[in-house]
C-alpha positions, 0 to 999 in steps of 0.5 A: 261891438265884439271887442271885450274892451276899449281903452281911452287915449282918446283920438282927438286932432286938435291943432298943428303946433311945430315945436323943437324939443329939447333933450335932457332933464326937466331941470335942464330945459331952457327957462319958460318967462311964463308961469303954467299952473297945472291941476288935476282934471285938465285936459293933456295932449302928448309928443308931436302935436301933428303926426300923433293926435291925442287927449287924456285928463290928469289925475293928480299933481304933487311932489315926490321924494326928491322934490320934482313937481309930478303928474299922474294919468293913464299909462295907455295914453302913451303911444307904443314903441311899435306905433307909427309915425310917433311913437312913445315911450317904453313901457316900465322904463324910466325916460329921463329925456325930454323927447316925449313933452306933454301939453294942456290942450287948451294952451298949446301956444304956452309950450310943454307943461312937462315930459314923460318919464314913466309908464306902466302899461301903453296903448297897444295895437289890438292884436292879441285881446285875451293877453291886453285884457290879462294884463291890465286885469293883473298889472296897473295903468298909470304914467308919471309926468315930470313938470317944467320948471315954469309950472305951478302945481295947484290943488285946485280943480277948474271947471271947464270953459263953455265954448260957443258955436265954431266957425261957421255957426254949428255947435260944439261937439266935445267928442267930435270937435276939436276946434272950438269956438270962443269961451262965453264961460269961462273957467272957475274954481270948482274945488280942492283936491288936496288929500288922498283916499285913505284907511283910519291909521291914515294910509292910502286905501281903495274904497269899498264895494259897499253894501246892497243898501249902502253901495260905495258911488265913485265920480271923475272928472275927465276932460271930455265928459267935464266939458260936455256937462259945461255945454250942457250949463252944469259946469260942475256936474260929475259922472257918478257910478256904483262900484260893482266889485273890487278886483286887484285894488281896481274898481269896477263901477258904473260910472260912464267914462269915454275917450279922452276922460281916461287918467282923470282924477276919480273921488268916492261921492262927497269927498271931492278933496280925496284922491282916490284914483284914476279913470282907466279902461272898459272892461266887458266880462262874466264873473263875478257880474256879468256886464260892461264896467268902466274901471277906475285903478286906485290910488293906493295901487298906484302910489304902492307901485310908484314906492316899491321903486329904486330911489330916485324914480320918479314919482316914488314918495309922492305928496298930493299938492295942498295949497 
């Protein structure tokens, strides 16, 4: 593969599923009967179900400043205003409508958990590489959800359900297949995420690289990875890497991320209950290592990003949900 990087919307079809969406605020959306929780690892799907196909990981749930239930993930799980047939929303301006809905992919019939108001940086069409690389080298990756009314937040990661074999009799395959078969287990509670990665005054931070002896590990929870450790009977078991270096408060680590894992909430080894950041793209470069890292983008970048905003952006005083 010549390409120096590959970015991880994830390009998974699941199911066909018409909808009518309404414009305006979260707040003004008709009322959903049912209530949705929401936790950090689940699998998201985003606009048209049909005519644009994709999958990324949440990473973290809580509230912002004035009180709006908020997600984040990656902000290349967006499609670009350029990308037909469905195109997303604009990068780095606030969308207050509700034309770009969000849905957990293991629950299309309860209807979009959320909308899209903001993202950092999109999936772009591979044009020009060298600047794709410059951007994210220098910007940051994340997208701000804003949840419906009807969604409870909940600082409870799930396991992911084991499905059985698909129509037909052949196994699952993760990566490839997007119709599973029935659950034989289901989800469970696999533990809280219910602080964020921070300094000894108490203020976010970006882990260390660590030393020759004493290497800082990082682990995620992305969708596809989690649900391949699931098949594989290890329902709680995490992708864990070395990070490499640190570079504008991004990781470079070892740990192997794929499609549909980006966004994802990332922890340092043994403090699963602290936010530290996100899963985001590939990267294949020479200095300061030469090697292929998989990037992680910290939460303090982000939650910096998010705060450095006008009042009334969303996501800007964000609290990790505890509960």
């Amino acid at each position: 593969m010549k390409r120096l990087a590959r970015y991880l919307p994830g390009l998974t079809a699941a199911a066909v599923l018409a909808t009518t969406l309404v414009a305006g605020t979260a707040a003004a959306q008709p009322s959903t009967p049912t209530t949705k929780t929401v936790a950090a690892g689940m699998r998201l799907k985003f606009d048209n179900i049909a005519d644009a196909p994709g999958t990324c990981t949440l990473g973290a749930v809580g509230t912002d400043a004035t009180g709006r239930k908020i997600g984040i993930t990656a902000g290349h799980c967006n499609r670009p205003p350029t990308k037909s047939p469905y195109p997303g929303v604009t990068k780095r301006v606030v969308d207050p409508t509700n034309n770009h809905p969000v849905w957990d992919w293991r629950d299309l019939a309860a209807g979009p958990i959320g909308y899209i108001r903001y993202v950092s940086a999109d999936d772009t069409d591979g044009s020009d590489l060298a600047a794709q690389l410059e951007y994210y080298k220098q910007n940051i990756d994340y997208m701000v959800i804003e949840f419906a009314d009807n969604v409870e937040l909940s600082s409870t990661i799930m396991t992911v359900p084991k499905y059985g074999p698909k129509a037909g009799g052949a196994a699952y395959d993760p990566p490839n297949d997007y119709a599973p078969g029935t659950v034989v287990t289901p989800s469970v509670p696999w533990g809280k995420v219910n602080a964020i990665y921070s300094d000894s005054s108490g203020n976010p931070a970006v882990p260390p690289q660590g030393g020759i002896f004493t290497p800082t590990e990082m682990c995620h929870a992305g969708a596809i990875t989690q649900q391949q450790n699931s098949q594989n009977n290890q329902p709680d078991s995490a992708r864990c890497g070395v990070i490499y270096h640190v570079e504008n408060q991004n990781m470079y680590t070892s740990g192997f991320i794929q499609p549909g894992d980006s966004g994802g909430p990332v922890w340092v080894k043994n403090q699963f209950n602290k936010w530290a950041g996100i899963t985001s793209w590939v990267r294949a470069q020479l200095t300061p290592l030469p090697g292929v890292y998989y990037v992680y983008t910290s939460a303090k970048k982000i939650l910096d990003d998010m705060n450095s905003k006008a009042a009334g952006f969303p996501g800007k005083g964000f609290q990790i949900t505890n509960n």
